[in-house]
C-alpha positions in Angstrom: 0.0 0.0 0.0 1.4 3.4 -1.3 1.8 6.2 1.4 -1.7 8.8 0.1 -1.2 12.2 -1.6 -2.9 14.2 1.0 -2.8 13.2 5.0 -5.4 13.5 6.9 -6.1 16.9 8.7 -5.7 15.1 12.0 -2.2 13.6 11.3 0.8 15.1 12.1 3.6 15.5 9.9 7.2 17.0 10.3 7.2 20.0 7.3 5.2 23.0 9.0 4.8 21.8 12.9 6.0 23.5 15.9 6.5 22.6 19.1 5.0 25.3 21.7 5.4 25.1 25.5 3.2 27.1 27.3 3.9 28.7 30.6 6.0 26.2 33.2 7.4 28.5 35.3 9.0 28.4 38.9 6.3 29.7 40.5 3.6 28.5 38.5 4.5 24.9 37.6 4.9 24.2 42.0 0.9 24.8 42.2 -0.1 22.6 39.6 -2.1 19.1 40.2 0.6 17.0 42.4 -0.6 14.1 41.5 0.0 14.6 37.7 3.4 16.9 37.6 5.9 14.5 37.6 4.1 12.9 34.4 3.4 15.8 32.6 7.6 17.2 32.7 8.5 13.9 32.2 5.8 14.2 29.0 6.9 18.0 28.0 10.9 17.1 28.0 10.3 14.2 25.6 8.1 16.6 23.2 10.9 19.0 23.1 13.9 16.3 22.8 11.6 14.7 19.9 11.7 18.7 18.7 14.8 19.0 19.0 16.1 15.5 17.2 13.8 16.1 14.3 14.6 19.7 14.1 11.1 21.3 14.4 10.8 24.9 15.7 10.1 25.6 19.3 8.2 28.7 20.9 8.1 28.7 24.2 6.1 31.5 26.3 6.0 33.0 30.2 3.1 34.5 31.6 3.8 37.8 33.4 7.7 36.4 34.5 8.1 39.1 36.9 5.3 37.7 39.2 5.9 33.9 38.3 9.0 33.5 37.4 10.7 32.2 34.7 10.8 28.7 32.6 11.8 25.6 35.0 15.5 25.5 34.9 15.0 21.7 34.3 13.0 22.3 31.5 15.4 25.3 29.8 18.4 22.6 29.6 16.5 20.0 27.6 15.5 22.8 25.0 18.8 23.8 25.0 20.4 27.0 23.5 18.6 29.5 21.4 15.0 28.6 22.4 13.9 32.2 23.9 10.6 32.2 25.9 8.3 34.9 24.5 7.1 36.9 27.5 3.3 37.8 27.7 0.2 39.0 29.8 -2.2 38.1 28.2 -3.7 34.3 28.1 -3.5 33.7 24.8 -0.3 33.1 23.4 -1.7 34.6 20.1 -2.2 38.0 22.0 2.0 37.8 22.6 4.1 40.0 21.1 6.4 38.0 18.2 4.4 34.7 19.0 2.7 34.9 15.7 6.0 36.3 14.0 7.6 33.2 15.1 5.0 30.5 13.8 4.8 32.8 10.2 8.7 32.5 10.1 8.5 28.6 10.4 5.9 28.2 7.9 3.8 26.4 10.8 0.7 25.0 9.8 0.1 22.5 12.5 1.0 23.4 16.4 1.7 20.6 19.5 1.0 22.3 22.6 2.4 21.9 26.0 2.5 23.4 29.1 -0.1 24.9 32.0 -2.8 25.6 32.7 -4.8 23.3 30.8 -8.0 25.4 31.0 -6.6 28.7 30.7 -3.6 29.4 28.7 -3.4 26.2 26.7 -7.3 26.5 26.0 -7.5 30.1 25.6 -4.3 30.2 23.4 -5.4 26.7 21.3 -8.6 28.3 20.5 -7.4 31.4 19.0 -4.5 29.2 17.0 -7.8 27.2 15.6 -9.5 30.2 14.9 -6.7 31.7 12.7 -6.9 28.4 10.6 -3.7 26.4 12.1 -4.5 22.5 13.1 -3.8 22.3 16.7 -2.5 19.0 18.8 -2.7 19.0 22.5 -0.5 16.4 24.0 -3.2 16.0 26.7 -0.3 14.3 28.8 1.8 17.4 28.8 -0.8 19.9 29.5 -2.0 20.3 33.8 -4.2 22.5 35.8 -4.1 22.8 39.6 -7.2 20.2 39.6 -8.0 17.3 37.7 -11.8 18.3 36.9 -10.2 21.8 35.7 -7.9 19.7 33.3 -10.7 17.3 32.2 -13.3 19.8 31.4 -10.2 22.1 29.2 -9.3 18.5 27.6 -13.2 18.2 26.5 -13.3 21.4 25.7 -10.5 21.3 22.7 -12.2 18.6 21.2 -15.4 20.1 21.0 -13.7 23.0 19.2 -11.7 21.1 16.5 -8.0 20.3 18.5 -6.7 17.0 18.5 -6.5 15.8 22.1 -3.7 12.8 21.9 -0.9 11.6 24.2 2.8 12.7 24.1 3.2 9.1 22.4 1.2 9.5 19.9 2.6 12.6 18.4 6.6 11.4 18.8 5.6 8.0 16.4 3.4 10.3 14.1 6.4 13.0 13.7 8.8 10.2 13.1 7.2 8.1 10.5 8.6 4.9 10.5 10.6 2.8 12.6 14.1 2.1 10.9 15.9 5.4 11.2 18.6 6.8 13.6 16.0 9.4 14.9 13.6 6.3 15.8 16.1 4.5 17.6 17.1 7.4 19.8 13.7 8.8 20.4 12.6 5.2 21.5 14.5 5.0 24.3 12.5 8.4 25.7 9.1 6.2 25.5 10.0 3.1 26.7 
């Protein structure tokens, strides 16, 4: 069976995805669901490795810094040098200044997001992304709110307006393809 023309909408591909990781912040990310933070770094530091490997760009944004901080320390070493965090005050990530300059200057046409809160930044900034026409992918196991029923009703929420709600998994075997390559065999070893 021949690979098609066209994928489907909901599948992602490498040409024209970016990575963006929304908001984990010193003083933020401490306040999020305990239960679930360990996970969802864990799930966050293998999207942006996967990034990294397969050379997809990465924004990565801070809600008013000066009040929470900046991104984890933890988190700024595995995106390594040269990923900048876009500073904002508003929720949306769209509302950002050079947020939409940066997803132009990748020719992004799909998004992954990350990050917190799950019902307020993520959601607010994933339905303005939908709304200006980009498919959007919510790696629902790298995305947390300070409770569980705040993070369920954002999750159902994004698929009532068109995102596609998946697992960190999920997006790492889409964006690679196929199993026999070096960038397989190294990303592996983050999933296992």
């Amino acid at each position: 069976m021949t690979q098609p023309q066209q994928p489907h909408p909901m599948r992602l591909v490498r040409p024209g995805t970016t990575l963006v990781v929304v908001d984990v912040q010193e003083r933020l990310f401490p306040a999020m669901d305990a239960d679930h933070r360990e996970e969802v770094m864990r799930n966050i530091k293998v999207l942006a490795t996967a990034a990294r490997r397969l050379a997809l760009p990465i924004v990565v944004t801070e809600q008013y810094p000066k009040g929470l901080g900046h991104t984890l320390q933890e988190l700024k070493e595995t995106l390594g040098p040269g990923v900048e965090p876009i500073e904002k005050v508003a929720f949306s990530c769209c509302q950002a200044d050079g947020f939409g300059g940066r997803l132009e200057a990748a020719g992004t046409r799909q998004v992954v997001l990350a990050g917190i809160e799950a019902h307020v930044c993520v959601l607010i900034s994933a339905l303005d992304l939908l709304a200006q026409g980009y498919a959007v992918h919510v790696a629902a196991d790298a995305v947390t709110s300070r409770t569980q029923a705040n993070w369920r009703l954002a999750t159902d929420q994004l698929r009532q307006a068109g995102a596609v709600v998946t697992a960190t998994e999920s997006i790492v075997f889409q964006l690679l393809d196929r199993a026999n390559t070096e960038d397989f065999r190294e990303l592996a070893r983050l999933i296992r």
